[in-house]
Each structure stands twice: as C-alpha cells, then as structure tokens.
NUFI-335589 format. One line per 10 residues: number of its first residue (from 1); their letters; for each residue x, y, z negated of N, C-alpha, C. Coordinates in steps of 0.1 Angstrom, whole numbers, plus 2048, in hexadecimal, padded with zeros to 3 digits. Atoms other than C-alpha are relative to their C-alpha. Example, Ala and Ser with C-alpha at 12.3 -4.5 7.8 and 13.67 -1.06 7.14 Angstrom:
1 = as = 809/7F4/800/87B/7D3/7B2/809/80C/800; 7F7/7F5/800/889/7F5/7B9/7F8/80B/7F8
! end
This chain:
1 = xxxxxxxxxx = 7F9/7F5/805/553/E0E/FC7/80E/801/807; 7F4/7FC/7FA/572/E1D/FDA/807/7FD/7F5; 7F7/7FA/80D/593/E1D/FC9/803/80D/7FC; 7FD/7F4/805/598/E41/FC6/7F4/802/7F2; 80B/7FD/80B/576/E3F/FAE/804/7F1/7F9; 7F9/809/80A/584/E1C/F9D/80B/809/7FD; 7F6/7F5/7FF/5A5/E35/F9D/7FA/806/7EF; 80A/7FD/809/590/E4A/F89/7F8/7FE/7F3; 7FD/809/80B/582/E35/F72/809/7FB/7F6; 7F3/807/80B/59B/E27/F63/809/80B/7FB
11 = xxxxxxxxxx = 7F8/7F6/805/5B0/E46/F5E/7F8/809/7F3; 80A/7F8/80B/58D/E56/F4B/802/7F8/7F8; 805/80D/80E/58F/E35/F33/811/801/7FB; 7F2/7FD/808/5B9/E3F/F2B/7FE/80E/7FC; 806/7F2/806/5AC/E66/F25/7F9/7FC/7F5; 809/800/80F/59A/E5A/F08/807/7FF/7F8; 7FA/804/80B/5BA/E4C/EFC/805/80B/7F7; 7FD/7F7/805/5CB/E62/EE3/80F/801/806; 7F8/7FB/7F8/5EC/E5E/EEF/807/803/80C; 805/7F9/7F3/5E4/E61/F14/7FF/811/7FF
21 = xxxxxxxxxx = 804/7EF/7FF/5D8/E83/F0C/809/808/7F0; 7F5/7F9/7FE/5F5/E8C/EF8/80B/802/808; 7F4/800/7F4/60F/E84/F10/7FF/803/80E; 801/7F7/7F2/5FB/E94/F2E/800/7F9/807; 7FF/80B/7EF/5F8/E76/F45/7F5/804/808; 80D/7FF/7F6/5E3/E7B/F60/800/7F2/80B; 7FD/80A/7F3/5DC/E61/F81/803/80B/804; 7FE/7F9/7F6/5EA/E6D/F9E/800/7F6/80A; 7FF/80C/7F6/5E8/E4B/FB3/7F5/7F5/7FC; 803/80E/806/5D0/E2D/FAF/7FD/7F8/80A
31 = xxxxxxxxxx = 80C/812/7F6/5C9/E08/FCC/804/7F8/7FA; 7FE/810/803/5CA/DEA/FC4/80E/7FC/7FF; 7F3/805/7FF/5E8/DE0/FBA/80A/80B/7FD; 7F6/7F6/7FD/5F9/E04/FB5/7F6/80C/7F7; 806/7F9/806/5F2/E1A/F9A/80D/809/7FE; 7F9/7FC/804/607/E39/F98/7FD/80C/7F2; 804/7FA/809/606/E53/F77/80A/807/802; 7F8/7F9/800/614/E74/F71/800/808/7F1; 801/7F9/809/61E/E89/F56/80B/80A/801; 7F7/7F8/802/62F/EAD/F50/804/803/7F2
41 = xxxxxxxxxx = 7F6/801/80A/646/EB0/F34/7FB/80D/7F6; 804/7F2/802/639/EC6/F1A/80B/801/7F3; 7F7/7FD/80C/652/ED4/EF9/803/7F2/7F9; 801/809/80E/643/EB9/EE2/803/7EC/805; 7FC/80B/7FA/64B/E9B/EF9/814/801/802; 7F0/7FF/7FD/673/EA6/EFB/806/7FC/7F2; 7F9/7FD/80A/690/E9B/EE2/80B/80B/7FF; 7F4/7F7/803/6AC/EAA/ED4/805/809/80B; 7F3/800/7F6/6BD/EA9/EF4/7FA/80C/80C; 807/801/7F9/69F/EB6/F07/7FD/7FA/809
51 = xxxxxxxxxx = 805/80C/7FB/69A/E99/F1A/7F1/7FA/7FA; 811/80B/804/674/E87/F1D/804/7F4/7F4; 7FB/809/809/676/E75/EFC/801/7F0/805; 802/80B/7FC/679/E4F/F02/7F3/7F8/800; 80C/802/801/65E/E44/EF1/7EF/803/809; 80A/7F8/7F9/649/E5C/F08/7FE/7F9/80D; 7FD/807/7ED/659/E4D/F2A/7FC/7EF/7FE; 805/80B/800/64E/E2B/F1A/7F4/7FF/804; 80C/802/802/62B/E30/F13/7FA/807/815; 800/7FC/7F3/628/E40/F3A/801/7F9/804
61 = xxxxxxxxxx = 801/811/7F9/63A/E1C/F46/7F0/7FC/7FD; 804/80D/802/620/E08/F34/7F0/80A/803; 80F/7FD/7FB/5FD/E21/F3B/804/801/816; 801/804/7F3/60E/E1C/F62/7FB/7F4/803; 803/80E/7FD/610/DF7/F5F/7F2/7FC/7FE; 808/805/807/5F2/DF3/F4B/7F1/804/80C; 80B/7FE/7F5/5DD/E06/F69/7FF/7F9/80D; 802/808/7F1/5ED/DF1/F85/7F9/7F2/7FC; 804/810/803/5E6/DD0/F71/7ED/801/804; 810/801/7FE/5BE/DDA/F75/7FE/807/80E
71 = xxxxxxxxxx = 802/7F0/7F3/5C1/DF0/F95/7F9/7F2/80B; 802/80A/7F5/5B4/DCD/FA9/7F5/7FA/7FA; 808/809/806/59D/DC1/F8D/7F6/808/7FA; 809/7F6/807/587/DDF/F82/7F1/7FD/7FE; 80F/802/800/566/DCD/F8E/800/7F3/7FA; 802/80C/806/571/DB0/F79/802/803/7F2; 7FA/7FB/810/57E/DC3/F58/7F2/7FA/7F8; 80F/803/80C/55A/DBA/F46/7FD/7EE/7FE; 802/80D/801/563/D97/F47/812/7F8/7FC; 7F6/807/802/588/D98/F40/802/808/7F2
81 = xxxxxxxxxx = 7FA/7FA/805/59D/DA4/F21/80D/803/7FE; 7F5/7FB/7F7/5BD/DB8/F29/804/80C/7F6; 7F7/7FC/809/5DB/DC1/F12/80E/7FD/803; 7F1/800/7FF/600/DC8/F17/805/7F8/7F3; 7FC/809/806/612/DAD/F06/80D/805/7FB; 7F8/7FC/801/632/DB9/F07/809/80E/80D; 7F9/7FA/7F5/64C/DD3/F1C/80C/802/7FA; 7F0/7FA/801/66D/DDE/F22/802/808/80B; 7F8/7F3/7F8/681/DFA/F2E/809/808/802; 7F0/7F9/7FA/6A1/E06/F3E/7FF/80B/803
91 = xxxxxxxxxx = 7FE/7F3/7FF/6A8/E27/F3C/80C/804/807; 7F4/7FE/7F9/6C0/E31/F59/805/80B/802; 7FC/7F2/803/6C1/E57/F56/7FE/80A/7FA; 807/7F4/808/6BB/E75/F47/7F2/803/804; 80E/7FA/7FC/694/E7E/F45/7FF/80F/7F8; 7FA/7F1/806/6A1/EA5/F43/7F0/806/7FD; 80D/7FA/802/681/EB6/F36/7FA/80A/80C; 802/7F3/7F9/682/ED0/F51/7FF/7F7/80E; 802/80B/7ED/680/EB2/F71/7F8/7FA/800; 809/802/7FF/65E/EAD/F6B/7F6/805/80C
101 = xxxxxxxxxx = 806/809/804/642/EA6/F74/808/7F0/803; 7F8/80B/7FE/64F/E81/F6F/7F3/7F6/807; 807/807/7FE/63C/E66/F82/804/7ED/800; 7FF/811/804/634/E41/F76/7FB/7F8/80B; 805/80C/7EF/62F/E27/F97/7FF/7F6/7FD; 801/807/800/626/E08/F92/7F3/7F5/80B; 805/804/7F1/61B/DEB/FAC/801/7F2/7FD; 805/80C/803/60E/DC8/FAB/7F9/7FD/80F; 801/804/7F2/611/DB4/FD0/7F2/7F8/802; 80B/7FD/7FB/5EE/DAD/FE0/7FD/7EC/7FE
111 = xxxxxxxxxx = 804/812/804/5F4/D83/FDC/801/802/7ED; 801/802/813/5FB/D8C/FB3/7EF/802/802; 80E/7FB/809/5DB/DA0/FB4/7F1/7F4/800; 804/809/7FF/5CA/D82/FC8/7FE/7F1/7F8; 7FA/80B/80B/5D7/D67/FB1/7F5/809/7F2; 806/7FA/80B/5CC/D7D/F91/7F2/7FF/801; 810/801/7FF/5A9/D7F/FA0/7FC/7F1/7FD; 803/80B/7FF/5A7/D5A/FA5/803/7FB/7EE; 804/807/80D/5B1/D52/F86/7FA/803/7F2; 808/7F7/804/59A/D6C/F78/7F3/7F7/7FE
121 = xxxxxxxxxx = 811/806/800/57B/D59/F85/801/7F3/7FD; 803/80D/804/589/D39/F7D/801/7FC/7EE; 7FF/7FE/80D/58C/D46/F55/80C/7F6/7FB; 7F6/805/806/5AF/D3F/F55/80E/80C/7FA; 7FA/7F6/806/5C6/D53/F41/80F/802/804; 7F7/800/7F8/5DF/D64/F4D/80C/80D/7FB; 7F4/7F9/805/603/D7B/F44/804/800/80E; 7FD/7F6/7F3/60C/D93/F60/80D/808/7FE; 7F3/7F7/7FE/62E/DA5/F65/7FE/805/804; 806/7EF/7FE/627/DC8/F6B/80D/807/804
131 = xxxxxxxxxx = 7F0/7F2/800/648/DDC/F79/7FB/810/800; 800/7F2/7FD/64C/E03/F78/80A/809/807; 7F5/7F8/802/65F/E1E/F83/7FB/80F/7FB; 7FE/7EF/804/667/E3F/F76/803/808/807; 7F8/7F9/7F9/671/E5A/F89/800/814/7FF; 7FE/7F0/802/676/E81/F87/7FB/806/806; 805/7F9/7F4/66B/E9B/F9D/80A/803/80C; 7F3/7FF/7F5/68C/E96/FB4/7FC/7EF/807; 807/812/7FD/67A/E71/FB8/810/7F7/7FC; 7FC/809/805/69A/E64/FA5/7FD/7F6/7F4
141 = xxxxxxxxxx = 807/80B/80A/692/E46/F8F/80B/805/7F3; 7F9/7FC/80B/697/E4D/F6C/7FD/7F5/7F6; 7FE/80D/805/68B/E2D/F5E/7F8/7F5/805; 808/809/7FE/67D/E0C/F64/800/7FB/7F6; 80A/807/80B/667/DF4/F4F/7FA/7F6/806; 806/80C/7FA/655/DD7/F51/7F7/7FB/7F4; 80C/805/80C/630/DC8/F3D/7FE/7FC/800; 807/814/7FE/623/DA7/F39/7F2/80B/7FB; 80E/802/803/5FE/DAF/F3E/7F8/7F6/7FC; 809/80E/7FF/5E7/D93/F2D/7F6/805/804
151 = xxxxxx = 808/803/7FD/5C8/D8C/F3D/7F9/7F7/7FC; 805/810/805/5AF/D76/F2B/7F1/7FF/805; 810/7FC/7FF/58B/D6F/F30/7FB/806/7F1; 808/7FD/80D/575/D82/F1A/7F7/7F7/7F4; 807/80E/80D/566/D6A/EFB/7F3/807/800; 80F/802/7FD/541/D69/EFF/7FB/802/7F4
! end
C-alpha cells in the first residue's frame, strides 16, 4: 500500500471521530514520518475575541501528532495499541478567525520511525514525543505543541 492510500486510511478512521468532523479537519499531507492536517475556521470554532478557540487549535495539534506517530506504522497498528498520553501547547499568536484555513504539521525523523518499528516487533513499549506546528494561511506559526504517543503491544 502506497502512502497517499495509508494517508487515506487513517484520516477515514479520524472522520468517524465526532470531534474531527466538528472542527472540520481534513488531511492535506501524509509519509512516513509527516502527517499534515487542515482545518477552516467556521463561527462555532471562534471566541469572544474571534480568534480559533484554543481548545480547537489544541485538538488539531494532537489529531496532527497523533497521525504522524502512526504515519510509519500503519501495517503494524493491528498488533500495537496507540494513545496520546499527554500534550502541551504554546500559543504564540493570534489564531484571527478570518487567517484560515489553519494548518497542523507534524514530523517524526526516519531513525525515530526506525527505532519505533524495532521496538514494535520486539513487543517493547514505548512513549514517543510528537512535536507540532501551527500555522495560518500567511504560513506564520501560531502555535506549537508537543504529545507523548504510547505505543504498547496489543494484549492477546
């Protein structure tokens, strides 16, 4: 299977989520190691201020991170189980409602994904740091983030 159809995959199995498909994420990027995600800003995603609520630009970090952490492991998911542990996130500028679409990048270097596989097949458990970025439609960054992906083997 190509990545553009692993890509694929995995973005149909966050469409089912419920808050994926309120907050409008789509893929727009998926290889190994490099999952990007997009989303346009709609009324009910803005606060007060009309800025992308926070909350919203979180859940965007962590369905970026959460697609790079498997973007290398898709033909092994049926043997692992895979949950964000924790995240965080710096917010460094305005996410104006109106500087959408906003896109989520996230990227995981080719010896991680190596490593992860290995210690995939050797059913050893494993916590992954996941970075993001945010960025606008001017491609200025409007926040970063970071996930601990666990990886465990699946219990039999």
């Amino acid at each position: 299977m190509d990545t553009a159809a692993m890509g694929e995959l995995v973005m149909a199995g966050f469409q089912k989520l419920g808050f994926i498909q309120y907050a409008g994420i789509e893929g727009a990027e998926f290889d190994a190691g490099r999952n990007v995600v997009r989303m346009a800003p709609r009324a009910e995603h803005l606060n007060h201020n009309g800025d992308l609520h926070a909350a919203v630009l979180f859940g965007l970090a962590e369905t970026a991170a959460m697609g790079a952490s498997v973007s290398g492991i898709v033909d092994l998911m049926g043997e692992t189980f895979i949950v964000a542990r924790d995240g965080r996130i710096e917010y460094r500028a305005r996410a104006k409602g109106d500087a959408g679409p906003y896109l989520a990048t996230s990227e995981i270097s080719g010896d991680v994904l190596r490593q992860v596989r290995a210690d995939i097949a050797a059913r050893t458990p494993i916590e992954l740091e996941v970075p993001v970025n945010i960025t606008d439609n001017t491609g200025k960054s409007v926040a970063a983030a970071a996930f601990t992906a666990v990886i465990r083997p699946r219990r039999s």
